[in-house]
N, CA and C atoms of all chains as a GROMACS GRO file, in nm:
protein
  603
    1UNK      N    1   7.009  12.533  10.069
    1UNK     CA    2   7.103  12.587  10.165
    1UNK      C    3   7.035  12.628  10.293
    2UNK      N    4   6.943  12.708  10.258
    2UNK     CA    5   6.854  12.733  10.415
    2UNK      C    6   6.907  12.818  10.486
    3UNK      N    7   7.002  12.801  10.553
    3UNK     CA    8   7.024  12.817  10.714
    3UNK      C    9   7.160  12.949  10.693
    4UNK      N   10   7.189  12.866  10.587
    4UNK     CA   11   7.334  12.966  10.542
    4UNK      C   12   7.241  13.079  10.473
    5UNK      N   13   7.285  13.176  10.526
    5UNK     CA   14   7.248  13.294  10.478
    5UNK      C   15   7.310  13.431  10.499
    6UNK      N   16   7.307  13.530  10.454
    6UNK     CA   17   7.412  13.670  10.534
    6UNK      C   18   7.353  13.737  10.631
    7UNK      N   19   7.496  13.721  10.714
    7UNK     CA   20   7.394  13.801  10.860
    7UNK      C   21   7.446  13.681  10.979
    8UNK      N   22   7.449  13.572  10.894
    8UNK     CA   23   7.390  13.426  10.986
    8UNK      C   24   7.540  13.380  11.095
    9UNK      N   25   7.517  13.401  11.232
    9UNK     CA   26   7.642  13.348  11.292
    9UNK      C   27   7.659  13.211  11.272
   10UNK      N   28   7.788  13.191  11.268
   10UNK     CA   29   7.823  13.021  11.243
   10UNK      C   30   7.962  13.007  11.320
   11UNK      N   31   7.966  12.883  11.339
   11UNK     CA   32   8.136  12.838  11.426
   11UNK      C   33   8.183  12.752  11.281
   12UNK      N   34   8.308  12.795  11.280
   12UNK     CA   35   8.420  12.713  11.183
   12UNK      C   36   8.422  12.616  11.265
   13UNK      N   37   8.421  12.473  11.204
   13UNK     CA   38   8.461  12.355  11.247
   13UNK      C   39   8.591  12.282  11.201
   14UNK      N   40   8.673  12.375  11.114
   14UNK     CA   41   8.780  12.336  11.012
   14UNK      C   42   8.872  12.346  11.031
   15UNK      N   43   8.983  12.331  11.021
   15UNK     CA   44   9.119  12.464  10.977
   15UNK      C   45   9.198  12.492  11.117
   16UNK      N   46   9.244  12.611  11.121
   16UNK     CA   47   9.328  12.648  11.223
   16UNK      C   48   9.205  12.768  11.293
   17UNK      N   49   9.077  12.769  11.202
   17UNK     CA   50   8.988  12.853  11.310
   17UNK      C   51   8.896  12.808  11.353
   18UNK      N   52   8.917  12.641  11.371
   18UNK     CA   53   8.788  12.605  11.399
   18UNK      C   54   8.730  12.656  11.559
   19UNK      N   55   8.653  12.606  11.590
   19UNK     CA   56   8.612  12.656  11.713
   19UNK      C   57   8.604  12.774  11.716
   20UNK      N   58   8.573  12.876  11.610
   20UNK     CA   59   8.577  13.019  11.640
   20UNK      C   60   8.461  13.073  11.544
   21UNK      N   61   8.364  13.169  11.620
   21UNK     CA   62   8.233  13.268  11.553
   21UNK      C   63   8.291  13.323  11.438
   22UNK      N   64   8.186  13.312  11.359
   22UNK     CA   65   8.243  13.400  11.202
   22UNK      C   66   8.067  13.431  11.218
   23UNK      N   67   8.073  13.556  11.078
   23UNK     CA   68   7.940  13.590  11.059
   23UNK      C   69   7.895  13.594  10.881
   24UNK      N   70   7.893  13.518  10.804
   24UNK     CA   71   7.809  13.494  10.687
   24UNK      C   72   7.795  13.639  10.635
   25UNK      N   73   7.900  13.678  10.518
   25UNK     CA   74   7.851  13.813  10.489
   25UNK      C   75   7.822  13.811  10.304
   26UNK      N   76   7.809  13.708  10.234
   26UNK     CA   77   7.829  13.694  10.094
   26UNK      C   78   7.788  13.553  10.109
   27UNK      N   79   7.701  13.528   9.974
   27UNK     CA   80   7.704  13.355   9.928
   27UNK      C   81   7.786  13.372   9.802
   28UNK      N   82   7.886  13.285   9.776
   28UNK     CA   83   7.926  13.307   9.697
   28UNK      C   84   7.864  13.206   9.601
   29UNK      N   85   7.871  13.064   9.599
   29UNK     CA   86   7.758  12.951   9.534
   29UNK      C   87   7.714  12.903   9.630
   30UNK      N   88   7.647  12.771   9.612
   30UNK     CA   89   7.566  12.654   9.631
   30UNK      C   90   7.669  12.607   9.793
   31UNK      N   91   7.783  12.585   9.703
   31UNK     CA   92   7.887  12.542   9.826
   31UNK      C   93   8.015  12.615   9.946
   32UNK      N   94   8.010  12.761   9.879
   32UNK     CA   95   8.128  12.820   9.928
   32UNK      C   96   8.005  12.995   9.985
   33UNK      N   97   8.052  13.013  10.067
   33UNK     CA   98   8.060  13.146  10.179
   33UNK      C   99   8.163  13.236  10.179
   34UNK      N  100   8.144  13.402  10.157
   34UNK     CA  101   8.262  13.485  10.182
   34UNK      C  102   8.203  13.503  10.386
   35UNK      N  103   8.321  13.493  10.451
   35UNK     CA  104   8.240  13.504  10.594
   35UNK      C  105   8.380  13.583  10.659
   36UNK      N  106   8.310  13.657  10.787
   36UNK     CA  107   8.465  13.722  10.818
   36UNK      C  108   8.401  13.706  11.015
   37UNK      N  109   8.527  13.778  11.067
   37UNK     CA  110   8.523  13.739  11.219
   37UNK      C  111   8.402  13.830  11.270
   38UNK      N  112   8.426  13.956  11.282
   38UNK     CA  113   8.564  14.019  11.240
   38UNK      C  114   8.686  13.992  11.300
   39UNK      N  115   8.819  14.002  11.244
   39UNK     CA  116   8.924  13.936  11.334
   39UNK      C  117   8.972  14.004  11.406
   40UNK      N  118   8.924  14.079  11.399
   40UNK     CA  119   8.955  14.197  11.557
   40UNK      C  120   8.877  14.094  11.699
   41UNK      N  121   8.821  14.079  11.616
   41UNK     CA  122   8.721  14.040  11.738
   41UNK      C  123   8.715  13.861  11.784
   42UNK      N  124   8.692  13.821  11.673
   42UNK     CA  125   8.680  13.617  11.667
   42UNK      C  126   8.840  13.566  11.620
   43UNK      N  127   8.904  13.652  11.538
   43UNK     CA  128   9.055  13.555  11.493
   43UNK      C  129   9.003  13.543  11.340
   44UNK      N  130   8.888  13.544  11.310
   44UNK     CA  131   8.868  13.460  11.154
   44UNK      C  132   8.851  13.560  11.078
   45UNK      N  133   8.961  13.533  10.957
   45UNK     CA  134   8.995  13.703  10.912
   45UNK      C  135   8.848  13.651  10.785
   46UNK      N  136   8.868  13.766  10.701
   46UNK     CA  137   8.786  13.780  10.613
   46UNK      C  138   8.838  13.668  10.491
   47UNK      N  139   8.727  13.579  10.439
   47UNK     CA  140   8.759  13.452  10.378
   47UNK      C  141   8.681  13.410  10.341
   48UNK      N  142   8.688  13.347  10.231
   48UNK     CA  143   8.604  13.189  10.142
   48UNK      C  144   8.588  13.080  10.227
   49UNK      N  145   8.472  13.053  10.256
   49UNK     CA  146   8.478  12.941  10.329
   49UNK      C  147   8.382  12.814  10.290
   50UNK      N  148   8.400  12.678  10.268
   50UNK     CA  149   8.344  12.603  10.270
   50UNK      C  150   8.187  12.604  10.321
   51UNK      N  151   8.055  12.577  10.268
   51UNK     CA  152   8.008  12.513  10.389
   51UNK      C  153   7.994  12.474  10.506
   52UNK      N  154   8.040  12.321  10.415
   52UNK     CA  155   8.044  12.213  10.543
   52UNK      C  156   8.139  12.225  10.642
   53UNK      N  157   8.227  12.349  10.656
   53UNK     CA  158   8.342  12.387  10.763
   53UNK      C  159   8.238  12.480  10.862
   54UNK      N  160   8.130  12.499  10.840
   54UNK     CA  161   8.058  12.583  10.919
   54UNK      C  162   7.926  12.575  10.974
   55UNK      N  163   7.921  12.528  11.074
   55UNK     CA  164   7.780  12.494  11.173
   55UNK      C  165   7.687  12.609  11.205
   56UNK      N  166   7.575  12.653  11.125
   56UNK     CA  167   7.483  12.764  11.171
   56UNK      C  168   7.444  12.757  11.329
   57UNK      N  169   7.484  12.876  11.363
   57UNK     CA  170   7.388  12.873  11.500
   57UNK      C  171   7.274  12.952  11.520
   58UNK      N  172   7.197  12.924  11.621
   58UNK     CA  173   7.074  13.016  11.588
   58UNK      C  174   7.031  13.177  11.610
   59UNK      N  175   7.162  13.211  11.546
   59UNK     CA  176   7.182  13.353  11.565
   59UNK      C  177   7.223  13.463  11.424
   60UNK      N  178   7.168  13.560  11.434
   60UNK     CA  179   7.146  13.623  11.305
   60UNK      C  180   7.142  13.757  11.315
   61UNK      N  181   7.285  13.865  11.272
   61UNK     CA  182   7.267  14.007  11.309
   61UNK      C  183   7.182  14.024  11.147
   62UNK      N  184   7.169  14.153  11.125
   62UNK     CA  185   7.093  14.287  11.038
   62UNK      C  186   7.250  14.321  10.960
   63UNK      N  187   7.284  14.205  10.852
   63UNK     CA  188   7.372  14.330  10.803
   63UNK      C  189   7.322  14.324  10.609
   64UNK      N  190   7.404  14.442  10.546
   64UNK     CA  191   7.378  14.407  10.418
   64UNK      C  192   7.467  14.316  10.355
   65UNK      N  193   7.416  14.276  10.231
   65UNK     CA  194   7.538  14.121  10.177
   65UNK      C  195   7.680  14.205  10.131
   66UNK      N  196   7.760  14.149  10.192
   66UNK     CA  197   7.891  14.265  10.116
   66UNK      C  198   7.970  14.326  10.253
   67UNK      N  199   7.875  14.338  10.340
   67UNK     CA  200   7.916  14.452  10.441
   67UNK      C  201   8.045  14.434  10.494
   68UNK      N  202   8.165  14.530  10.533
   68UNK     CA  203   8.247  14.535  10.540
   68UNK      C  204   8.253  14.480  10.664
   69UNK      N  205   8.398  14.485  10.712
   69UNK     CA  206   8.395  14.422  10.858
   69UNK      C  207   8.369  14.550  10.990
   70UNK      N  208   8.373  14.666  10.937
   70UNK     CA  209   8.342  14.741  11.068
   70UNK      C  210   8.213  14.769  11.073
   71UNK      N  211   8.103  14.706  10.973
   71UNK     CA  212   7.975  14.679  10.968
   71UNK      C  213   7.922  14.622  11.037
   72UNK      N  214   7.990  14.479  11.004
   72UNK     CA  215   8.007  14.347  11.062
   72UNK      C  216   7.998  14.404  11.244
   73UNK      N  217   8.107  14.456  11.309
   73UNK     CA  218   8.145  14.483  11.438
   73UNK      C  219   8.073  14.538  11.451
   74UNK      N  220   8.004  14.649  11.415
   74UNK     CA  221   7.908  14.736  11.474
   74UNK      C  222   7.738  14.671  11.466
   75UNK      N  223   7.676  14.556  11.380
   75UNK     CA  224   7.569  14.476  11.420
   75UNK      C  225   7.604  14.430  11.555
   76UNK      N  226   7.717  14.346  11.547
   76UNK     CA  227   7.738  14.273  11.666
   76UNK      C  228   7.719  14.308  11.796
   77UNK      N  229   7.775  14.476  11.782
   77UNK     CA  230   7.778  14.533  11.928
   77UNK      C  231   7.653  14.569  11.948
   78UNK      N  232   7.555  14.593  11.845
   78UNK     CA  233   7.406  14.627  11.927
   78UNK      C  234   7.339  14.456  11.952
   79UNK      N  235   7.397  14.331  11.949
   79UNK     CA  236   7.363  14.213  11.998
   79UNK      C  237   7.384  14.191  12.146
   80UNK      N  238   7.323  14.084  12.172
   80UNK     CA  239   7.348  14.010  12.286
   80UNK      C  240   7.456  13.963  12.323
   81UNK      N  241   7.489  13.847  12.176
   81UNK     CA  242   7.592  13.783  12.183
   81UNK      C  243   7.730  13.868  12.183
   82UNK      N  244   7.762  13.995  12.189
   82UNK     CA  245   7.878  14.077  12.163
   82UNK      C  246   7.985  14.042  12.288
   83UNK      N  247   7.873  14.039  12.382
   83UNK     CA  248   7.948  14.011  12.540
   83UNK      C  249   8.020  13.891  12.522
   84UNK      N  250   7.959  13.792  12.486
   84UNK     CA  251   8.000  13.648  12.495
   84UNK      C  252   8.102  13.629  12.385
   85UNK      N  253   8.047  13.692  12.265
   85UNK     CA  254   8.215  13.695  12.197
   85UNK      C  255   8.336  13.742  12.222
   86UNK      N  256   8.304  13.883  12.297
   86UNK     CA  257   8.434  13.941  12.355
   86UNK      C  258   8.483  13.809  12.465
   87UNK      N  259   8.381  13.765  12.592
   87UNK     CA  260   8.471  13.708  12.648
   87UNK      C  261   8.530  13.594  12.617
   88UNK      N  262   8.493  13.521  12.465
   88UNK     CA  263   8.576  13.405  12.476
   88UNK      C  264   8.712  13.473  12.411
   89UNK      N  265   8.700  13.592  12.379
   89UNK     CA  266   8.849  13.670  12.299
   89UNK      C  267   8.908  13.660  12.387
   90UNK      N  268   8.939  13.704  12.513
   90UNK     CA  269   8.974  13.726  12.650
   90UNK      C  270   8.992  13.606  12.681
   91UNK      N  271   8.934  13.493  12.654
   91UNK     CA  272   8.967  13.331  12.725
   91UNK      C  273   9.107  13.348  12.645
   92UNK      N  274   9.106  13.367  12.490
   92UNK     CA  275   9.217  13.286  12.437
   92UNK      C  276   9.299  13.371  12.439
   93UNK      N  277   9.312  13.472  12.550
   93UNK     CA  278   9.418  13.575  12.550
   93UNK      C  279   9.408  13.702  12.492
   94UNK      N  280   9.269  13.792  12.476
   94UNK     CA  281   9.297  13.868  12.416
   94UNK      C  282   9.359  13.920  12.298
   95UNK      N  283   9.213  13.997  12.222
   95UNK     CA  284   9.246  13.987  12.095
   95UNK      C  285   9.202  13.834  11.990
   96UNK      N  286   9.174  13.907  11.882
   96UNK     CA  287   9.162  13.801  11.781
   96UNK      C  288   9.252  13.707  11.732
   97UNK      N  289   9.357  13.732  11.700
   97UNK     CA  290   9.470  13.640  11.662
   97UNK      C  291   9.571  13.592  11.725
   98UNK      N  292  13.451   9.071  13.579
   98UNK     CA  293  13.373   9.065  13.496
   98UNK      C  294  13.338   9.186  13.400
   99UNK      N  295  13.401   9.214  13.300
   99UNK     CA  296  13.367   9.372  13.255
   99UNK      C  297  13.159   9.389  13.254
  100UNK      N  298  13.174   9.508  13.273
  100UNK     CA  299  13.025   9.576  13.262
  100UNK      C  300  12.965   9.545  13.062
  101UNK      N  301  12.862   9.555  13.065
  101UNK     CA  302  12.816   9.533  12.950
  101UNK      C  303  12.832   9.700  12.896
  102UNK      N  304  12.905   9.745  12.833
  102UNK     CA  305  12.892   9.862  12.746
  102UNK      C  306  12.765   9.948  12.722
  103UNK      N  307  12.693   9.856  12.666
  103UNK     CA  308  12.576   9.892  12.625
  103UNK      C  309  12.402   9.936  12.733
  104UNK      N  310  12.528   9.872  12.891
  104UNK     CA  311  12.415   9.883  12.931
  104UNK      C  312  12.338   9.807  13.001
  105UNK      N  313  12.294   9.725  13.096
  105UNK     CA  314  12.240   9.590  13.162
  105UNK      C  315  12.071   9.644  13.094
  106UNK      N  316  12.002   9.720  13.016
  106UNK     CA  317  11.913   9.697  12.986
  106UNK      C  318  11.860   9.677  12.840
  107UNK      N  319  11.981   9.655  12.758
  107UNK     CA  320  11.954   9.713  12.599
  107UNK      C  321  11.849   9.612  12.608
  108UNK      N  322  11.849   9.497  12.624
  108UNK     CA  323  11.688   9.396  12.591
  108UNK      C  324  11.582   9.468  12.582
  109UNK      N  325  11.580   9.523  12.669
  109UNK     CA  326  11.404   9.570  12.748
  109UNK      C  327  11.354   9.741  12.627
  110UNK      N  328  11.507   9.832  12.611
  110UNK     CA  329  11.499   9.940  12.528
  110UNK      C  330  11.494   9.925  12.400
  111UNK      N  331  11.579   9.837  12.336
  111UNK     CA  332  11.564   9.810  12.190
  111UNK      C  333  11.534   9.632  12.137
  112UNK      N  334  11.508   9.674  12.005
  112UNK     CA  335  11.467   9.508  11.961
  112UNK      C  336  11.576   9.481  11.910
  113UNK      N  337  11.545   9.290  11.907
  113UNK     CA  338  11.646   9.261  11.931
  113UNK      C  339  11.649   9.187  11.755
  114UNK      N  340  11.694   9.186  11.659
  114UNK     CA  341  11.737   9.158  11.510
  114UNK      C  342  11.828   9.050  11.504
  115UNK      N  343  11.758   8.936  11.415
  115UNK     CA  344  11.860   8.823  11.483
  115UNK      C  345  11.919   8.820  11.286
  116UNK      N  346  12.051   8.854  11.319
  116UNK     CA  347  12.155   8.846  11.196
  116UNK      C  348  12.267   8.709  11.190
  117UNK      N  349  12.217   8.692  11.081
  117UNK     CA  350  12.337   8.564  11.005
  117UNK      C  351  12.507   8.588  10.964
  118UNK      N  352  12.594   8.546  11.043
  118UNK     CA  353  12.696   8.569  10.972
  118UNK      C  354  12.768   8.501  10.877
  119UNK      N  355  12.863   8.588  10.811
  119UNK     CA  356  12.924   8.512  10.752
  119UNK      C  357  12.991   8.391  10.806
  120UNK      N  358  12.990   8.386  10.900
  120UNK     CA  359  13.072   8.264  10.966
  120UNK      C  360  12.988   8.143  11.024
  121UNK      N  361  12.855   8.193  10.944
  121UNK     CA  362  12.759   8.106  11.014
  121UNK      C  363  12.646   8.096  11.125
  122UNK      N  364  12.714   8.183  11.222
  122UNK     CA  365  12.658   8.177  11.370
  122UNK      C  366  12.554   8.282  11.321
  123UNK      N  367  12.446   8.268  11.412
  123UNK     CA  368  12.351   8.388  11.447
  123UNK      C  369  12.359   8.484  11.565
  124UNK      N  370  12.357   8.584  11.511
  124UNK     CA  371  12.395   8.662  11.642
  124UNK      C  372  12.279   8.745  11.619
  125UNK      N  373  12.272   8.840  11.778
  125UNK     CA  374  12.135   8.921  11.798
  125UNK      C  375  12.227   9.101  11.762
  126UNK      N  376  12.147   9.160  11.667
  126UNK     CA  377  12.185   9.329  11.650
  126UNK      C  378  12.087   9.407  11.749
  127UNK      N  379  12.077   9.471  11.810
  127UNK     CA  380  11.994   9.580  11.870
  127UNK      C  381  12.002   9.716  11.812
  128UNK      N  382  11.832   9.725  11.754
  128UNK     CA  383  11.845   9.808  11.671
  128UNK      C  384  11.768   9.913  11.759
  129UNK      N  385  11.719  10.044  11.773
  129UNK     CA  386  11.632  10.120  11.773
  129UNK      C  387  11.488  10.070  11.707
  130UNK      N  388  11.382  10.052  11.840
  130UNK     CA  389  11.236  10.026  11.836
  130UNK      C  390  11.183  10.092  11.745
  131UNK      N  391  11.049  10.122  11.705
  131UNK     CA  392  10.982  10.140  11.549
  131UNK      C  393  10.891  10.199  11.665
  132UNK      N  394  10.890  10.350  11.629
  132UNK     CA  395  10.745  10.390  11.696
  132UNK      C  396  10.642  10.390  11.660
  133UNK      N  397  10.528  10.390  11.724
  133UNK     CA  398  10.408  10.347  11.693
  133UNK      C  399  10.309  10.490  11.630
  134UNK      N  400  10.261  10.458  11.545
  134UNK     CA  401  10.194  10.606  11.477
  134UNK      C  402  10.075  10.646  11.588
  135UNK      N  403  10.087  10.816  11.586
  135UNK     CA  404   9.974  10.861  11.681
  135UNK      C  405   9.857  10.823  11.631
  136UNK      N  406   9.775  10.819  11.736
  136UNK     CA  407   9.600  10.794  11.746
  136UNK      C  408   9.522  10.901  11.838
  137UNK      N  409   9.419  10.885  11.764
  137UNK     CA  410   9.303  11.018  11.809
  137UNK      C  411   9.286  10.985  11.941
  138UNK      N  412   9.306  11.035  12.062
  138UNK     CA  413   9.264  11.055  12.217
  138UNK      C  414   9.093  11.008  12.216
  139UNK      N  415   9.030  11.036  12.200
  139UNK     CA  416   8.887  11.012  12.154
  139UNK      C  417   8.870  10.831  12.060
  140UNK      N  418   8.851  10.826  11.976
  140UNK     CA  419   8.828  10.757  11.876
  140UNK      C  420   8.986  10.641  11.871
  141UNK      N  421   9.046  10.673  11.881
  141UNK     CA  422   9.138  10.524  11.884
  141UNK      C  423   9.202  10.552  11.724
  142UNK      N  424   9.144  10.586  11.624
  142UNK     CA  425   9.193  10.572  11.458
  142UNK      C  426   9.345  10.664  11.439
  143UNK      N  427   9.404  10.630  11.402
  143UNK     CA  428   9.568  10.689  11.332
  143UNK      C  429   9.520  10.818  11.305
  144UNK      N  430   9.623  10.877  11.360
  144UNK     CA  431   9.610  11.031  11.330
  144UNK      C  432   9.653  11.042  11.179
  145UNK      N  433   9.652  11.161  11.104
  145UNK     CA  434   9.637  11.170  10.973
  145UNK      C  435   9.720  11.299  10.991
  146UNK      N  436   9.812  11.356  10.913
  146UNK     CA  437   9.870  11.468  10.900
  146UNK      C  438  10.025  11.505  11.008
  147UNK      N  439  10.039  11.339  11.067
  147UNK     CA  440  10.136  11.334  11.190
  147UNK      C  441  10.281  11.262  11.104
  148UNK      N  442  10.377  11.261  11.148
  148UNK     CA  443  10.474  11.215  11.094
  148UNK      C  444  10.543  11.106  11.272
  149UNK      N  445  10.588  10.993  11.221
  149UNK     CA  446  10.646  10.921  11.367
  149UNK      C  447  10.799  10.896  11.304
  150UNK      N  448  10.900  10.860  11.386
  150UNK     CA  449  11.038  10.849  11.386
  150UNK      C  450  11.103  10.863  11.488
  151UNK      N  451  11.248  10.800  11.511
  151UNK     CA  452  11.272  10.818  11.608
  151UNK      C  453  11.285  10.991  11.612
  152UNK      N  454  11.354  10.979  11.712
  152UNK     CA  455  11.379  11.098  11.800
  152UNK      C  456  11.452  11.227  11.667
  153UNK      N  457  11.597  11.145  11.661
  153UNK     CA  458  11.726  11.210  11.567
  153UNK      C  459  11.601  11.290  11.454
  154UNK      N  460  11.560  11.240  11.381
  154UNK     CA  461  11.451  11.238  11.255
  154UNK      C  462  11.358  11.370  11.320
  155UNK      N  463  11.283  11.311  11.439
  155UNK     CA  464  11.160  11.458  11.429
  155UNK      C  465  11.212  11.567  11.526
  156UNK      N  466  11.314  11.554  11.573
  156UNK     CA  467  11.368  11.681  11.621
  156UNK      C  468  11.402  11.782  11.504
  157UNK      N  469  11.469  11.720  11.406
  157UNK     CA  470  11.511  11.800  11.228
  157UNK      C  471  11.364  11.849  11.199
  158UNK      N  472  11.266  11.813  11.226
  158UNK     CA  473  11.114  11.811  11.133
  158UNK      C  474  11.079  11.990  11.159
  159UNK      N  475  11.006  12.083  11.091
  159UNK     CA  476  10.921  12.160  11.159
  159UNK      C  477  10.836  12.131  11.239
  160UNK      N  478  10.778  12.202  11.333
  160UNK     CA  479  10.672  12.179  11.419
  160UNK      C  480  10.540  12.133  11.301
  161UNK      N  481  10.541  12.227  11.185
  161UNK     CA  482  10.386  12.172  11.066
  161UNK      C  483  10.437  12.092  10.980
  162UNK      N  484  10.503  12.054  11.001
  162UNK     CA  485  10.513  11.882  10.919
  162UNK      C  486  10.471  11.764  11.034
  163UNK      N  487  10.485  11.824  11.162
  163UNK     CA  488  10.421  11.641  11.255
  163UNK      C  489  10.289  11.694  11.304
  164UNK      N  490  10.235  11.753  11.322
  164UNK     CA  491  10.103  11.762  11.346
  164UNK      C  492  10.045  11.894  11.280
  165UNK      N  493   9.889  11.908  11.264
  165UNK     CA  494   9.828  11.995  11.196
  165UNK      C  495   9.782  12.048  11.242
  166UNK      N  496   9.751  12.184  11.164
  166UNK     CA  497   9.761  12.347  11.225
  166UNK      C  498   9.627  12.364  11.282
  167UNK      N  499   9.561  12.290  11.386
  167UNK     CA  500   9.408  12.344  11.427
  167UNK      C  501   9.441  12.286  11.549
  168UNK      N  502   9.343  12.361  11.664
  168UNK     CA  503   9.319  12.324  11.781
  168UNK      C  504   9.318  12.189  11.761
  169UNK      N  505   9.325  12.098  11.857
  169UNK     CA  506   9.379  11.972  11.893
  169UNK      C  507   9.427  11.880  11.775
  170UNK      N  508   9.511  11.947  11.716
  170UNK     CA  509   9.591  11.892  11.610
  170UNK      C  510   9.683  11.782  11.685
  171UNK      N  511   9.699  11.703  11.632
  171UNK     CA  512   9.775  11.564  11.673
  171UNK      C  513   9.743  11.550  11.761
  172UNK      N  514   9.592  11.568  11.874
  172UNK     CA  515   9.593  11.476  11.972
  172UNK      C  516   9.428  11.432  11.958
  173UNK      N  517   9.359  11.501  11.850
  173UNK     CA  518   9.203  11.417  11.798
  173UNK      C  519   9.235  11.420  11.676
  174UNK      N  520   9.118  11.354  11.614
  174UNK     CA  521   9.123  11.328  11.432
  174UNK      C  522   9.042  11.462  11.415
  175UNK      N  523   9.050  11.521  11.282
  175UNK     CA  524   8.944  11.631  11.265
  175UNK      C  525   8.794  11.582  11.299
  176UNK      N  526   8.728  11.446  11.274
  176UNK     CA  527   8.605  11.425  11.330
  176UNK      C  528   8.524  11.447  11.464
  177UNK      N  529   8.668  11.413  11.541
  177UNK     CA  530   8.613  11.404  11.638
  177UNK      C  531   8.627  11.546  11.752
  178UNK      N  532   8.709  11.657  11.656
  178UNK     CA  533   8.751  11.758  11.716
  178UNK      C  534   8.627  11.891  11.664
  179UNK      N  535   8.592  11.802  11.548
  179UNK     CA  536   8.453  11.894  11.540
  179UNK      C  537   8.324  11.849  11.590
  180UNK      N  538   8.307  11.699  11.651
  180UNK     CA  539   8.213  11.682  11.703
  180UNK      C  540   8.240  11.752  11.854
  181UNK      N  541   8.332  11.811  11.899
  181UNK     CA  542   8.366  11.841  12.069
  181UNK      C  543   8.305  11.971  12.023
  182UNK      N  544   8.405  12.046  11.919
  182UNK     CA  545   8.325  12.210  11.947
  182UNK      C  546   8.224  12.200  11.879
  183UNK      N  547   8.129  12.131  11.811
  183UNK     CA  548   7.977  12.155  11.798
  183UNK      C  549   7.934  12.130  11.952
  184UNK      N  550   7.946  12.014  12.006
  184UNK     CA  551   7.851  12.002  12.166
  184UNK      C  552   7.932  12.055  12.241
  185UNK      N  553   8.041  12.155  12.223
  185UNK     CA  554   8.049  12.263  12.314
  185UNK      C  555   7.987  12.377  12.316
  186UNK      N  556   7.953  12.449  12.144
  186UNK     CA  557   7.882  12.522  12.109
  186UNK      C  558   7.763  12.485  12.162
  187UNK      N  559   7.699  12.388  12.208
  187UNK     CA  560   7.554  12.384  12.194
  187UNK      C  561   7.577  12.406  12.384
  188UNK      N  562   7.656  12.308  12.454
  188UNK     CA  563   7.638  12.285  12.593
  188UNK      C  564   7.665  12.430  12.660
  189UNK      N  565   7.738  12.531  12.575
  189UNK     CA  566   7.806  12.657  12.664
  189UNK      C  567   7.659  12.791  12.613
  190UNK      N  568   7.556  12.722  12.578
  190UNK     CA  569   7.458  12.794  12.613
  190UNK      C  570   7.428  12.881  12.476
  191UNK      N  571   7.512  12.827  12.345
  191UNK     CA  572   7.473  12.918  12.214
  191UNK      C  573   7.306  12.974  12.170
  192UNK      N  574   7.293  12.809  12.196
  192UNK     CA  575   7.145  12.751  12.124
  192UNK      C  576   7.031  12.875  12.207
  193UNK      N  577   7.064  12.869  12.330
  193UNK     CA  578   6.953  12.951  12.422
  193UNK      C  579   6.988  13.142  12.316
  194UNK      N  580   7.050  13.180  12.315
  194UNK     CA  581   7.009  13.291  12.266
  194UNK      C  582   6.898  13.289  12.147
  195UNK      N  583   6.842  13.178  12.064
  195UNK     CA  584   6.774  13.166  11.964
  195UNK      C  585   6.618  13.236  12.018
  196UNK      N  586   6.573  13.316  11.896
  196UNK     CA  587   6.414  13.327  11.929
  196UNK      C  588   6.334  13.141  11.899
  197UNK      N  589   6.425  13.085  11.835
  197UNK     CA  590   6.308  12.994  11.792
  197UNK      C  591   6.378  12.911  11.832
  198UNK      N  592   6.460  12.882  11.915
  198UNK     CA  593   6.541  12.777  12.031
  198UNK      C  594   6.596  12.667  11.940
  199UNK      N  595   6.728  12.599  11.975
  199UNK     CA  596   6.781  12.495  11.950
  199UNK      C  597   6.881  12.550  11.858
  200UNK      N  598   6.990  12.405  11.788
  200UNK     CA  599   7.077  12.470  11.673
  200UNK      C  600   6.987  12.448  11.539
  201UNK      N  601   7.029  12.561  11.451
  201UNK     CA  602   6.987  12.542  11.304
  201UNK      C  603   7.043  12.422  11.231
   0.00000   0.00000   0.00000
């Protein structure tokens, strides 16, 4: 698996969220991911996700495996990338969903 | 000379069905054209998850019965709609936040 790991930012390539940051918070096996947005924030609620629906990018917060989603939000905001996620929220209109 | 009813263009709008009658003769029916199934904007291949018909037919349809529920649903194939947001992900500058550069 490698690359997939918790913590690990990834874009959904799948579904009705593709094109949208999720963050790797659980392996569940070999093939499936628990991963969440948070959807406050990306649209991609908390979910099972495929793999192969998810492209690692080379980005990776500090969280523990499990961590809830206001965990989740609060790595993010001591990141870089927090800015750039908020503003593509704001491209698609504000807000996650 | 009466006007044609139907129209001085039914040729050109509908096809034309050439029926046998009982009386022998062949005559032409004009039926309503056969639409052509959508294709990926990108890639050219039949869309997958689209429904075609005339008009009467997909006006009745839900909106998620003729095309599917993801960004560019009915107008790319899923292949080619995940090859756009991977090299958008990469071109809108993801990859550069990496300490060890590039995508994983």
């Amino acid at each position: 698996m490698g690359v997939i790991e918790v913590g690990r930012l990834c874009v959904k390539v799948a579904g009705r969220e593709a094109g949208r940051k999720c963050v790797v918070v659980r392996i569940i096996d070999k093939n499936f991911v628990e991963i969440t947005g948070p959807k406050e924030l990306t649209g991609v609620r908390r979910r099972r996700a495929n793999v192969k629906h998810l492209v690692p990018l080379p980005v990776k917060i500090d969280i523990s495996e499990g961590a809830d989603d206001s965990e989740v939000l609060e790595a993010l905001t001591a990141t870089a990338i927090y800015e750039e996620l908020v503003k593509e929220a704001q491209a698609r209109g504000g807000g996650g969903s | 000379m009466p006007e044609d009813p139907f129209g001085p263009r039914r040729g050109s709008k509908k096809r034309r069905v050439a029926v046998r009658t009982p009386g022998g003769r062949t005559v032409y029916h004009y039926r309503h054209k056969i639409h052509g199934k959508a294709r990926c904007a990108r890639c050219g291949r039949p869309l997958t998850g689209t429904r075609t018909g005339p008009r009467s037919v997909m006006a009745k349809l839900a909106k998620s019965r003729k095309r599917p529920n993801r960004p560019y649903g009915g107008y790319l194939c899923s292949k080619c709609m995940r090859e756009l947001i991977v090299t958008r992900a990469i071109s809108l500058g993801w990859a550069r936040l990496s300490p060890a550069g590039g995508l994983a």
